[in-house]
C-alpha positions as CSV (number, residue, x, y, z in Angstrom):
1,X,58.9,107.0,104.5
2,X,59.2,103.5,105.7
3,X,59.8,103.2,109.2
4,X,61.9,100.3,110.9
5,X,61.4,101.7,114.5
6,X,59.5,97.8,115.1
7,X,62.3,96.0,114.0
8,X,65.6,97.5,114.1
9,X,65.9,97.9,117.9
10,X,67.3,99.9,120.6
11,X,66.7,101.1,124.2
12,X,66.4,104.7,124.1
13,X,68.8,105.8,127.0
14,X,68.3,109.9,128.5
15,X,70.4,112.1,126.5
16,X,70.5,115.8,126.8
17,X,68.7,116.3,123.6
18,X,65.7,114.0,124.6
19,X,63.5,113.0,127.2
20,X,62.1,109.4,128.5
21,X,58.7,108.3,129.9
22,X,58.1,104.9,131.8
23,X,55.4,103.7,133.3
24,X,54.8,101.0,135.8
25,X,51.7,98.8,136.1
26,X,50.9,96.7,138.6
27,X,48.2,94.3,138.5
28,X,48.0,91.0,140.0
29,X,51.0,88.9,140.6
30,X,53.2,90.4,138.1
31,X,55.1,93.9,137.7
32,X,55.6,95.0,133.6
33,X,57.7,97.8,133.0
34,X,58.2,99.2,129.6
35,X,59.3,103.0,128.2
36,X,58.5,105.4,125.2
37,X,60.7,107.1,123.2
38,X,60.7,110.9,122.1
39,X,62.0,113.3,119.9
40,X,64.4,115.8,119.8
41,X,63.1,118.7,122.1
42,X,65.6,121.3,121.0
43,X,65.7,120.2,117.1
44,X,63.8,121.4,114.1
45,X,60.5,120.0,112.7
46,X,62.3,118.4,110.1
47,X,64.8,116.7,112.3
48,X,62.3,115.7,114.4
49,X,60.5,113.7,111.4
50,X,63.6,112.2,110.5
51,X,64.2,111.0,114.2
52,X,60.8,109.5,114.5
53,X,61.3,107.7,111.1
54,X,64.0,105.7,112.6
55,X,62.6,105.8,116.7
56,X,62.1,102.5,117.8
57,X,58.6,101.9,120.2
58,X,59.8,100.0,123.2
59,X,57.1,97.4,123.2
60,X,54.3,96.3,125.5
61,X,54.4,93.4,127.7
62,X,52.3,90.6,128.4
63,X,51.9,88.1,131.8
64,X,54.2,85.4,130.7
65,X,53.7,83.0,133.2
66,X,51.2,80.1,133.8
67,X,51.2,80.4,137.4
68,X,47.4,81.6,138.6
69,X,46.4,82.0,142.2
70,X,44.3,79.3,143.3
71,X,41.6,81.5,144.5
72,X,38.7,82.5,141.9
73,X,38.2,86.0,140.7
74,X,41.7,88.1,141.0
75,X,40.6,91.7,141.1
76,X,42.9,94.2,139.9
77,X,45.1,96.4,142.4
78,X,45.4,99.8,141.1
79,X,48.1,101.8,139.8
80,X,50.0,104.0,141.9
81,X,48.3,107.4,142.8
82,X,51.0,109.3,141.7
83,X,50.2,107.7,137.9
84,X,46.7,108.0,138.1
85,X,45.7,110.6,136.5
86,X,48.5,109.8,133.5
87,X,46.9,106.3,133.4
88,X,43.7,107.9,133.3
89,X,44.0,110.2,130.2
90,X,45.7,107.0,128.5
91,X,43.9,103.9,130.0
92,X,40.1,105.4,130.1
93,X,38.2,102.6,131.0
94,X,40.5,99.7,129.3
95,X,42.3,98.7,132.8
96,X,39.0,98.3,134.5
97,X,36.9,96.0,132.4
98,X,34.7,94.6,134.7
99,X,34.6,90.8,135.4
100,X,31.2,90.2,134.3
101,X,31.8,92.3,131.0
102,X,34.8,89.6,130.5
103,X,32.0,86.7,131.4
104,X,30.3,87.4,129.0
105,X,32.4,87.6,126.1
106,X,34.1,84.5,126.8
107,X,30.6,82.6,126.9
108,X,29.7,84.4,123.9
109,X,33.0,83.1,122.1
110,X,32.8,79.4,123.7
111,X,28.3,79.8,122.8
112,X,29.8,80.8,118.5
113,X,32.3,78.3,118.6
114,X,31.3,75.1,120.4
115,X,27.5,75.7,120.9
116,X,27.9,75.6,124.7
117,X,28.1,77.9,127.2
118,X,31.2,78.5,129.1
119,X,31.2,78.2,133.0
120,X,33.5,78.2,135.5
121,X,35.2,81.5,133.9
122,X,37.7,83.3,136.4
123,X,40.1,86.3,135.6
124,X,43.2,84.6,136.2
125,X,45.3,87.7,135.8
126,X,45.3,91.4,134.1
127,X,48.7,92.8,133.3
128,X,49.4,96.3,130.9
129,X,52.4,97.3,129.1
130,X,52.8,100.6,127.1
131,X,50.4,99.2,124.1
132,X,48.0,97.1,125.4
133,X,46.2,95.4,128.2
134,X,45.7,91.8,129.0
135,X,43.2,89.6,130.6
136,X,44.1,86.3,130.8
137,X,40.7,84.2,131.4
138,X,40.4,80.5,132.5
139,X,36.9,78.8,131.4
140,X,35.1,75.4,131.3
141,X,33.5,74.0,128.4
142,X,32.2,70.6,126.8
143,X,34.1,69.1,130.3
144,X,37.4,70.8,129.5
145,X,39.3,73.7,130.8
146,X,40.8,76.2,128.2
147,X,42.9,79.6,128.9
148,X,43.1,82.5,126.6
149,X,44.1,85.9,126.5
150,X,42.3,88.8,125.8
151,X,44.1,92.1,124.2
152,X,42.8,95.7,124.7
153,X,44.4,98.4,123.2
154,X,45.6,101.3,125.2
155,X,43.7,104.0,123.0
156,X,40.8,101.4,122.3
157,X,38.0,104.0,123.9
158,X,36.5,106.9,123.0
159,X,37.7,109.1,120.4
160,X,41.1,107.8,121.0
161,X,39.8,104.8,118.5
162,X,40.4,105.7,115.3
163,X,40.0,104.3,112.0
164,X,43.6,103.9,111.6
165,X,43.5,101.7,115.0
166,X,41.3,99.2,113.7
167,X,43.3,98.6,110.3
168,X,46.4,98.2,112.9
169,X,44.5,95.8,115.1
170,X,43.4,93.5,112.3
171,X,46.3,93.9,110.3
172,X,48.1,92.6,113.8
173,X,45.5,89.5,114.0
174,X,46.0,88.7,110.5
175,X,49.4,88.5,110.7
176,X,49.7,86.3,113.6
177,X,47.8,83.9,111.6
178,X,49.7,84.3,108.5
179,X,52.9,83.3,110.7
180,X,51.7,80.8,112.6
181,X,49.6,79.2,109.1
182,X,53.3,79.6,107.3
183,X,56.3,79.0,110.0
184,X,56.9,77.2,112.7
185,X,56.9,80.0,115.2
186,X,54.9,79.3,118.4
187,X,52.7,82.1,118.0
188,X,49.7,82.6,119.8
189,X,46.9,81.4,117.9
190,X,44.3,84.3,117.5
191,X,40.8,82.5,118.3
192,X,38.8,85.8,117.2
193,X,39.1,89.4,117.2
194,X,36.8,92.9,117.3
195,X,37.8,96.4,116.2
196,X,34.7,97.9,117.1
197,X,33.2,98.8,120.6
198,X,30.1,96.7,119.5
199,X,30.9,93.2,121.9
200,X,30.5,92.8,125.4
201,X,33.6,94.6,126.7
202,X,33.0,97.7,124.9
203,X,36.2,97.8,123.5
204,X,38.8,96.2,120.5
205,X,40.6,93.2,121.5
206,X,42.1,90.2,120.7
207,X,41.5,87.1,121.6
208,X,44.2,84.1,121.7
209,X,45.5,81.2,123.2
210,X,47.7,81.5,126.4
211,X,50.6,80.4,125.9
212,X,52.8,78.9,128.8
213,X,56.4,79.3,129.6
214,X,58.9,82.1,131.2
215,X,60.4,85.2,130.4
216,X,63.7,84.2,128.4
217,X,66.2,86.0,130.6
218,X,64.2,84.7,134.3
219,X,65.5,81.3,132.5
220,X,68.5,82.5,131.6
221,X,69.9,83.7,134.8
222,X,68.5,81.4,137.4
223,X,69.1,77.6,137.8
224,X,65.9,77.4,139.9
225,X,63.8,77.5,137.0
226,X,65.9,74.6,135.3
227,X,65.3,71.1,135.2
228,X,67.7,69.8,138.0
229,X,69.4,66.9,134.8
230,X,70.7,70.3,132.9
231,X,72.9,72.8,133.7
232,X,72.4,76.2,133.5
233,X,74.9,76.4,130.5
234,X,73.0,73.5,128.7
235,X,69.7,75.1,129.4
236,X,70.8,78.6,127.5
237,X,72.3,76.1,124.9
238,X,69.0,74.8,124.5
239,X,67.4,78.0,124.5
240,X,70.0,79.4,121.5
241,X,69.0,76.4,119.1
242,X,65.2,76.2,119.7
243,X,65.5,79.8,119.5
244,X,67.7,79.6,116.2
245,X,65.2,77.0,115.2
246,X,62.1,78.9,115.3
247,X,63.4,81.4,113.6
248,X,65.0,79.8,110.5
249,X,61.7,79.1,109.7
250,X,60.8,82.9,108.6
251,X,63.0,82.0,105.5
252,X,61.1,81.5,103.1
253,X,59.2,84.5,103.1
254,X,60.5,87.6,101.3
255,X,59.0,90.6,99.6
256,X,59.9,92.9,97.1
257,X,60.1,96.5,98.9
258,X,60.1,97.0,102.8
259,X,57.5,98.6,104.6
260,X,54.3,97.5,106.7
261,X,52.6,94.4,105.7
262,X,49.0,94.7,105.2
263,X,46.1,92.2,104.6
264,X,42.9,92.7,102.4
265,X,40.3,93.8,104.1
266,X,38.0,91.6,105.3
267,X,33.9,91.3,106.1
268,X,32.0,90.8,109.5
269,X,31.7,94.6,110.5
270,X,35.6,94.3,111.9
271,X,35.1,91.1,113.4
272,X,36.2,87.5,112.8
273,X,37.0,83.9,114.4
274,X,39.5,81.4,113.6
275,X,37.2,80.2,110.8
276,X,37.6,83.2,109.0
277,X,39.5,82.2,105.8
278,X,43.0,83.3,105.8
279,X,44.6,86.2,103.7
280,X,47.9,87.0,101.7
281,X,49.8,89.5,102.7
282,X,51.1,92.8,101.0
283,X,53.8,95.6,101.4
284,X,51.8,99.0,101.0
285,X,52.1,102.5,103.4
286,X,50.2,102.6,106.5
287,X,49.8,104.3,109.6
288,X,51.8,102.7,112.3
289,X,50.9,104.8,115.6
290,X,51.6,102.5,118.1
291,X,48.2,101.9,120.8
292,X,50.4,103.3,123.3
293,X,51.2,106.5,121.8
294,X,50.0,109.7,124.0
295,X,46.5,110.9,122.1
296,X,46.5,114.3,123.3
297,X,45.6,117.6,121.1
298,X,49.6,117.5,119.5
299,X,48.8,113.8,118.3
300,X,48.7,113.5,114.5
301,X,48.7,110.5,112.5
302,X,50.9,111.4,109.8
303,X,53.7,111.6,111.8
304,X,53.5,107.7,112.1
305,X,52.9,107.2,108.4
306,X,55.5,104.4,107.1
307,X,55.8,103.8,103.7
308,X,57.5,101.5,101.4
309,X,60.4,101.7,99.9
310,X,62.6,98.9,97.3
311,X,66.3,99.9,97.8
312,X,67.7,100.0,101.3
313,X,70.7,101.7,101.0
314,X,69.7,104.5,99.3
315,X,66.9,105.3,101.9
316,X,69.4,105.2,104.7
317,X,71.6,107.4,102.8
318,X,68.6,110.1,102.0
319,X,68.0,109.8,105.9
320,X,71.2,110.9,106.2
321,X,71.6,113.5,104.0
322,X,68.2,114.9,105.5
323,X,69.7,114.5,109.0
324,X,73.1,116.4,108.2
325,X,70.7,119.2,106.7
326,X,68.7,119.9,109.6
327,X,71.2,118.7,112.3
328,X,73.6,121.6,110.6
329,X,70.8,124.3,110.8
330,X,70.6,123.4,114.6
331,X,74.3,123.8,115.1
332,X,76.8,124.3,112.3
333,X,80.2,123.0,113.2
334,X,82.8,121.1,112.3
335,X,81.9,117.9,114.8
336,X,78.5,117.5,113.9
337,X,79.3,117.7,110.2
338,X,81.9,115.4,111.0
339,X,80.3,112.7,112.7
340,X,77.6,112.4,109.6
341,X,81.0,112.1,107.0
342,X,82.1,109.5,108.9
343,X,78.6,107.3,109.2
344,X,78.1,108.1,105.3
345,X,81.5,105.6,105.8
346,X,79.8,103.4,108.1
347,X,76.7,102.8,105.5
348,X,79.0,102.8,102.4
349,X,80.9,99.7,104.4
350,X,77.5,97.8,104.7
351,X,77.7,95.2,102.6
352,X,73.8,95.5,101.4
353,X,72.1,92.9,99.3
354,X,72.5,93.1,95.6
355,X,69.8,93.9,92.8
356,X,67.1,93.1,93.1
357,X,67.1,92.9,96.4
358,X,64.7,90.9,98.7
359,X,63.4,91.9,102.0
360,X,62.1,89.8,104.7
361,X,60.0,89.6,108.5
362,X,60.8,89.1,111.6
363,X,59.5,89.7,115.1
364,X,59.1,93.3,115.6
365,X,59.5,92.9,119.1
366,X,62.5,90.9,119.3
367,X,63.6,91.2,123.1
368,X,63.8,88.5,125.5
369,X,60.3,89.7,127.3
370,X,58.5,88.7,124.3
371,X,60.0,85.1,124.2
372,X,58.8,82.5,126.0
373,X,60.8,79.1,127.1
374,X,60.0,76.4,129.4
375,X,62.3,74.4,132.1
376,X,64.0,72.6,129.3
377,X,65.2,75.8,127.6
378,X,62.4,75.3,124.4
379,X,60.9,78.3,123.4
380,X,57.2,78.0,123.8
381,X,56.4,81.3,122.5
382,X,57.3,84.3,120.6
383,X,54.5,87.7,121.3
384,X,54.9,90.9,120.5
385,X,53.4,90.8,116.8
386,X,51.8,94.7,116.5
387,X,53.0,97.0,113.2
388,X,54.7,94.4,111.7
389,X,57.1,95.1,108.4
390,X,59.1,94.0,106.0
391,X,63.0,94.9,106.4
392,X,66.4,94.4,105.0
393,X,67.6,90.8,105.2
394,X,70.8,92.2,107.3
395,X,68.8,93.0,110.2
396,X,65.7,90.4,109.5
397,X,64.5,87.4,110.9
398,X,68.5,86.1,110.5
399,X,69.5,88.7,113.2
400,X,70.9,88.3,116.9
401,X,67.7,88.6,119.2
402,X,68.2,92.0,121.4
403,X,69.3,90.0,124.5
404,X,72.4,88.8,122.0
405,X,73.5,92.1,121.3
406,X,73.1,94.3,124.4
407,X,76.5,95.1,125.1
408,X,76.4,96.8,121.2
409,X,73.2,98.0,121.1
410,X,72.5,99.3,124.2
411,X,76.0,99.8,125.0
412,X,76.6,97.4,128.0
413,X,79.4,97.0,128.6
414,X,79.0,94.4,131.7
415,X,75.7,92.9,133.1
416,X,74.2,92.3,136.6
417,X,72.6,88.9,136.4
418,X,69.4,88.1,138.8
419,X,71.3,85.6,140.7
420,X,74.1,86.8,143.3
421,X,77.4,86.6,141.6
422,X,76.2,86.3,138.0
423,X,78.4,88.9,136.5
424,X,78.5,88.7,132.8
425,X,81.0,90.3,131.2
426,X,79.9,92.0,127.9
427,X,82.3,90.4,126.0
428,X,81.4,86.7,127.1
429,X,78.1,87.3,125.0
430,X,81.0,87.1,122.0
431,X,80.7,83.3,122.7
432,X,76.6,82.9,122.7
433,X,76.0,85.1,119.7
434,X,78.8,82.4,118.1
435,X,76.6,79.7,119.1
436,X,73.7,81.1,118.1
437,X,74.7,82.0,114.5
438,X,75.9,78.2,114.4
439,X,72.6,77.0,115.4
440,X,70.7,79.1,113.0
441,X,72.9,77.6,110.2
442,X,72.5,74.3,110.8
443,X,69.0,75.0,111.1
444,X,68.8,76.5,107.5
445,X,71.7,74.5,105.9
446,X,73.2,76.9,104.0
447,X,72.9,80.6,103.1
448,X,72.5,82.4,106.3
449,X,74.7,85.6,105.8
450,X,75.5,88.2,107.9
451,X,74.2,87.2,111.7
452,X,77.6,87.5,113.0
453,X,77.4,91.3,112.0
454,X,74.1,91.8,113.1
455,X,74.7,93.9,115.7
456,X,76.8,95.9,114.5
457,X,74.3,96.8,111.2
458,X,71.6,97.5,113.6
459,X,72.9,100.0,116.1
460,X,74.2,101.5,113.2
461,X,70.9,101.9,111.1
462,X,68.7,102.8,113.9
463,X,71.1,105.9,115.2
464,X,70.6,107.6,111.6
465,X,68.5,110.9,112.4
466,X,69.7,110.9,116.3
467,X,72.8,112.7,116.6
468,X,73.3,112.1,120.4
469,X,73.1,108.4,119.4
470,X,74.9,108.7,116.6
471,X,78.0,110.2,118.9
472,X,77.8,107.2,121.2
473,X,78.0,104.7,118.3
474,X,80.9,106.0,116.8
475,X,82.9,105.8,120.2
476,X,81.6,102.0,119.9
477,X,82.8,101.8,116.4
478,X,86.4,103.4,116.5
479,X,86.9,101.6,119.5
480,X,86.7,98.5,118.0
481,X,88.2,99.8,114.5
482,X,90.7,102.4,115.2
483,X,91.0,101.8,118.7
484,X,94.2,104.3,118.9
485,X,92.1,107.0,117.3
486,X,90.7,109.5,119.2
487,X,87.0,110.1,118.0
488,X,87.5,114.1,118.6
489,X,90.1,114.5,116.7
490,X,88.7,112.0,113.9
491,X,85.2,113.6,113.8
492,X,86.4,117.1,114.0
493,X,89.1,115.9,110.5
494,X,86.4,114.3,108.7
495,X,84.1,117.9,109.8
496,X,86.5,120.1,107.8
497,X,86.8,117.9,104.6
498,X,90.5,116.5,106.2
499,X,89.9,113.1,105.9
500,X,91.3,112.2,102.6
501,X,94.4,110.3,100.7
502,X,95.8,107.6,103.2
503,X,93.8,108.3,106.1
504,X,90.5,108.0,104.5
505,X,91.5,104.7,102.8
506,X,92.4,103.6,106.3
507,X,89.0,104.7,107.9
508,X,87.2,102.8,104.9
509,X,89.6,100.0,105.5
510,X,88.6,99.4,109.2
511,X,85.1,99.9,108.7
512,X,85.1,97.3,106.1
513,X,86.6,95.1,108.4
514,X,84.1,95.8,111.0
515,X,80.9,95.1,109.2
516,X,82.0,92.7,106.9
């Protein structure tokens, strides 16, 4: 089955039914925190596929600053020793690429390119996330100074590296070319790329341009990072319409089913440069393990096979069925048979696109760490590009970035800003996600439906198959719907087949309402 974990977004909060892993990495200058999801640890095989169809990966990270330490070589401080020997069993040898290994590469790439040795070349900084290492290089060549960035995969060593890897790596550098070649995205440019050990790091990467700017939300929050001629409320103004800009221009591209997007394979023994001539994209199944995925003796690639599918609704609804199946054989009562009647509602109240329906891209890490801006509030890049699919338009490229929709989708209902007395109401974000759908409008001039709901499709969608999450929506749901309603009572109705006549045309009613 296709699998919009990339896309259709969520934190994955501890629930009694499931555990979380973080991991912290510190290298450098800068701290990057991200977390995994799992399954259900009490629920069936058959649950537990369904749950992972619709698990989001939380993503990796990457060193989103261009301040470097003026000193040369910056060596990399080790992880905590508590970590170590997690990192170790994960990591292998990908944190500690040596410096010289790096050297080399870089004058090998600078030697292919512009038939001159590179000099000067420092390790500015090395940062991981969950996914992937990166080494961010300065160099010298032809009398100018260049940065780039240099990708390793969490799994790229060993027998950790499978064949399915590589087709994920390139299919990952491919399509950050087809987006930056077909939008206006500031998307890193990919300068070359190797899924084989057979280069002078001993290991995949991916090689691109460093791209300057902050973290969206450091922006965001603190007036220190402004220009002092704007306000803080003009900057995030700014930041909504370059924001609303950049992505209007995913438009244009559509698909006929949803599912990864793949490239024809290409030459060079799993290399190529930025000369390598460009490819067109198709839907098609694929594995979609994500590098940061534990690779121990229970990991099996099928279990992250995605594939494609050309009606949306109806595959939500078969996740649903199967869900109420296997949910049931865990625990057969009344509320859990209850809370699936009343999402059946939920996805009935949808209004999904009509025959023949379209799909479309977007970031598949949407989230405010993967978006760059600069003082002024423009967006100077968008990361974040691995596993990347095709999806319904309701929750595509014309959907409310992550930071837009916390207080639905993660359930916030108030915020602690970085600055002292920045407390952000949940609700206030009512008035941004306005702004923003007004921005992306004028930005595409007509057309754009749906944004407004966004959030409310999406935390709907990606709680099918989690019935812990699915419990927490519908408290979010009713409250705004039927907010006299008790969910217990309501749940426990719809359970036993009571919901009918008035009261179900009222439920219907108010969903409608909700998510039209």
């Amino acid at each position: 089955m296709f699998s919009p974990k990339k896309l259709l977004s969520r934190p994955d909060h501890t629930k009694r039914n499931r555990s979380r892993s973080t991991s912290n990495q510190r290298f450098s200058y800068y701290t990057v925190s991200d977390a995994a999801s799992s399954a259900y640890s009490g629920a069936v095989k058959k649950l537990e596929k369904v749950t992972k169809k619709l698990r989001h990966a939380l993503p990796s990270t990457k060193r989103t600053s261009k301040e470097h330490p003026e000193a040369a070589t910056v060596t990399p401080k080790g992880p905590p020793s508590d970590e170590s020997s997690w990192n170790t069993a994960k990591w292998g040898p990908v944190l500690d690429i040596s410096d010289v290994a790096l050297a080399r590469l870089i004058g090998l790439y600078t030697f292919s390119t512009l038939k001159k040795s590179a000099v000067k070349i420092q390790v500015l900084d090395r940062t991981a996330g969950h996914n992937n290492a990166v080494y961010t290089m300065q160099y010298m060549a032809l009398g100018t100074t260049a940065e780039v960035c240099i990708r390793v995969p969490a799994c790229g060593w060993g027998d950790h590296w499978t064949p399915n890897d590589a087709e994920a790596l390139r299919n990952t550098a491919l399509a950050m070319r087809y987006i930056k070649k077909t939008t206006s995205l500031p998307v890193p440019t990919v300068h070359q790329y190797d899924t084989t050990f057979n280069n002078p790091i001993g290991a995949p990467y991916i090689m691109t341009s460093f791209v300057p700017g902050r973290p969206l939300l450091s922006v965001w929050h603190d007036p220190a990072l402004t220009l002092p001629a704007l306000s803080l409320e003009q900057t995030r103004q700014n930041i909504l319409r370059s924001l609303a800009s950049a992505m209007a221009s995913l438009r244009p591209l559509t698909f006929p089913s949803m599912g990864p997007l793949l490239f024809a394979a290409g030459g060079n023994n799993g290399q190529a440069s930025a000369s390598s001539p460009p490819t067109t994209p198709r839907v098609d199944s694929a594995i979609l393990a994500p590098f940061g995925a534990p690779r121990g003796p229970s990991f099996s690639p099928a279990d992250h096979l995605s594939t494609t599918e050309t009606h949306a609704k109806t595959f939500f609804r078969r996740c649903l069925a199967e869900s109420r199946a296997y949910a049931l054989a865990v625990e057969d009562s009344a509320e859990v048979a209850g809370v699936h009647a009343l999402f059946a509602l939920l996805l009935d109240a949808i209004p999904w696109s009509q025959q023949p329906e379209s799909f479309v891209v977007a970031p598949p890490g949407f989230r405010a760490n993967n978006i760059l801006v600069d003082e002024r509030g423009e967006v100077t890049g968008v990361l974040d590009w691995d596993g990347m699919e095709t999806v319904p338009a309701l929750v595509g490229w014309a959907a409310y970035p992550d930071f837009l929709a916390a207080d639905v989708v993660e359930g916030v209902a108030w915020n602690l800003g970085f600055m002292d007395g920045d407390v952000l109401d949940g609700r206030a974000w009512d008035g941004y996600r306005e702004m923003y759908a007004n921005f992306l409008e004028e930005a595409c001039g007509n057309g754009v439906t749906g944004v407004r709901k966004s959030h409310w499709y999406r935390v709907v969608l990606t709680s099918v198959g989690d019935l812990d999450r699915m419990r927490v929506v519908l408290d979010g749901v009713l409250a705004e719907a039927l907010p006299r309603v008790r969910r217990t009572e309501l749940v426990v109705l719809a359970g036993k087949g009571g919901l009918t006549g008035e009261k179900e045309k009222l439920v219907k009613e108010r969903f409608r309402e909700l998510l039209a």
